[in-house]
C-alpha positions, 0 to 999 in steps of 0.5 A: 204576381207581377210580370214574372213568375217569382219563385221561393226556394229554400234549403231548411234545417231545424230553424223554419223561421228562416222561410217567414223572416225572408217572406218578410223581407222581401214583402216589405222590400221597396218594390215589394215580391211576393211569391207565386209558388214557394219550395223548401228543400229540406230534410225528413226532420227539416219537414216535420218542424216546418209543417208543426210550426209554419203549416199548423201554426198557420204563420204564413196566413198570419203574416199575410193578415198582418201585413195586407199582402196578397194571397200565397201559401207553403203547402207541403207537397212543395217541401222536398226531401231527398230519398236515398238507395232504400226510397226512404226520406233522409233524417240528416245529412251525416255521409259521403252518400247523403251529401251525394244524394242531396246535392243531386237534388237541389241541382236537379231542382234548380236546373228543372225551374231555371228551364222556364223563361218567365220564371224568377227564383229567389234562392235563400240560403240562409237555413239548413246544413252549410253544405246544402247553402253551398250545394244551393249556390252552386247550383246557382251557378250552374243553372242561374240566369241574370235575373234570377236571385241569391239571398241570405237573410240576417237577423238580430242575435237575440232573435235569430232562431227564436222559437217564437219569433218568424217575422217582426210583428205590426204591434210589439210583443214582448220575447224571453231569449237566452243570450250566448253567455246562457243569461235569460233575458226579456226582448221587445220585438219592436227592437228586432231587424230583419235584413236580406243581403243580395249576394252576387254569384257568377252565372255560367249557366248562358256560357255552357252546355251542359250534358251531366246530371249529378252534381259532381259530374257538372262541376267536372264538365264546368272546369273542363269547359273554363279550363279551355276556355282560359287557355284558348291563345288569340288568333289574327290571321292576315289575309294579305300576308297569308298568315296567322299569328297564334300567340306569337307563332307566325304560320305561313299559308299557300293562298288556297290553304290559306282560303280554306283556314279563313272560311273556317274562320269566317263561319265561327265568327258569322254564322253564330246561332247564339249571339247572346252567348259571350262563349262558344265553349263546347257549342258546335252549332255553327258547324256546316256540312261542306256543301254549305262552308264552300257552295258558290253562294258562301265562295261569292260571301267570301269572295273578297278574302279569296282577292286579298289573299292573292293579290287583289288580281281581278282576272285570278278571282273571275278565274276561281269563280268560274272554275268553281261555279258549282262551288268546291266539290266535297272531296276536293274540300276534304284534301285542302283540309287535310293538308291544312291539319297538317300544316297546323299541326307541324307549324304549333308543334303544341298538341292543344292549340292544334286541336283548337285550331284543325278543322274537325267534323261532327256527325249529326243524322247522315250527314258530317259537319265541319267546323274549328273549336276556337272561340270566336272572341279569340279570333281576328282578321285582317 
């Protein structure tokens, strides 16, 4: 309705009136959102109280009336329920298998409408079992981008999860409620506050790759990713000295091996396709065949780290030039890299800083691209 497509979701148990009082919410917000399309992921039960109440009631289109805004609807296809082995809907979440298979959903649901750019998702999870909250917010923080949002919205004791009551009415009506204590008693609705809490999340969705599809199987592939991403040592090589320092462990380089490692260095920090990424985690998209790392056009980009690493000797560098004028063969390139390996792996004698560090290779089509796994933020030189 405005620059973005916003999007509704929500996870509902037995209590719909969730869905309206956070359309209100929102609608009555300054600026107002109202939604372009409206989703609730729900159970078979969920379903059925939602279509008796909010569809056939028609609450939305009343509210809509009420409060002069634009023309949107809940329709039913847009009530989602989980299946299970069988292919039929599930009543309630109540196994180690209905937790599987609903959280498979919402995160497939949320990854689905995340991979639309002009899409906003407002997700509630204010309604339904804990367990589908959590599923949505963790889904959330898997596929979530900047703009996307997380809310729950709170509403007055006396009428949360009233029968009767969706949203705070224009005029004022009168409500019987049962308080905690079992005592009935009789409400005005010009009492009742509705409020939405923005709830903040982390987003990992930008600074990751992710290849898994259930939902256990992506939390596995994010911890891995955070998990080395956290121990990942800073890395400063100095070109005049010839040397690397990894957390404090000094390497010394002969000059060509020490040209080899810092061309590495230089394409992780240069040649990024994702300069929007703060992470490089599992991307290997700046790996390049070595016809490219070491052709006479990157060897002349580079040409002043080759300089500074033997000694600022202009007949030395005229010399190099010329004897690689072609640029540097494959096969040469492959043994000054398997001598730096070995270097790297002796010198560390750390099994896991070594992996981050020795240049490993990719096949992508016919062809090998070479490339190191540090991330470009640990990286400095000098």
């Amino acid at each position: 309705m405005g620059d973005w497509k916003e999007i509704f979701v929500f996870v509902v148990g037995t209590s719909p009136q969730v869905i309206t009082e956070t359309i209100y919410a929102l609608g009555t917000a300054k600026p107002p959102i109202f939604p372009d399309e409206i989703y609730v992921l729900t159970t078979a039960v969920g379903k059925q109280n939602i279509i008796e109440t909010i569809i056939k009631k028609n609450i939305i289109a009343e509210l809509i009336k009420e409060y002069n805004f634009p023309e949107f609807n809940l329709i039913e296809k847009n009530i989602l329920v989980p299946r299970d082995t069988n292919g039929s809907e599930l009543n309630d979440i109540c196994s180690y298998q209905d937790n599987e298979i609903i959280a498979d959903m919402i995160t497939s649901f949320i990854r689905e409408k995340t991979r639309d750019p002009n899409s906003r998702l407002h997700c509630s999870i204010a309604g339904g079992r804990k367990t589908m909250s959590f599923y949505l917010g963790s889904a959330m923080q898997l596929f979530g981008r900047t703009w996307d949002r997380l809310n729950h919205v709170i509403v007055s004791p006396e009428f949360e999860s009233n029968p009767e009551f969706f949203y705070k009415p224009k005029k004022d009506r009168e409500l019987s409620v049962r308080t905690r204590d079992g005592v009935e008693k009789v409400v005005h609705t010009r009492q009742a506050k509705i409020m939405l809490a923005d709830l903040p999340f982390i987003r990992l969705g930008p600074k990751l790759n992710l290849k898994g599809s259930t939902f256990r199987e992506l939390v596995l592939e994010s911890q891995k990713e955070i998990d080395l991403f956290a121990r990942q040592p800073e890395v400063s090589a100095n070109l005049a000295q010839r040397t690397v320092i990894v957390d404090g462990k000094v390497i010394s380089f002969s000059p060509m091996i020490m040209f080899f490692f810092v061309s590495f260095l230089r394409l992780k920090i240069n040649s990024c396709l994702h300069l929007e990424r703060q992470y490089c985690l599992a991307c290997k998209d700046c790996y390049q065949e070595l016809g490219e790392i070491f052709g006479i056009e990157s060897i002349k980009k580079n040409i002043l780290d080759y300089d500074r690493i033997f000694g600022s000797k202009p007949w030395r560098t005229r010399e190099f030039l010329n004897k690689w004028k072609d640029g540097i063969p494959a096969e040469v390139c492959r043994q000054y890299i398997s001598k730096l390996n070995a270097e790297i792996e002796t010198s560390l004698n750390d099994d896991f800083q070594a992996s981050l560090l020795k240049v490993i290779s990719i096949r992508i089509y016919a062809s090998s691209r070479y490339g190191i796994r540090i991330e470009k933020r640990k990286v400095n030189i000098e």
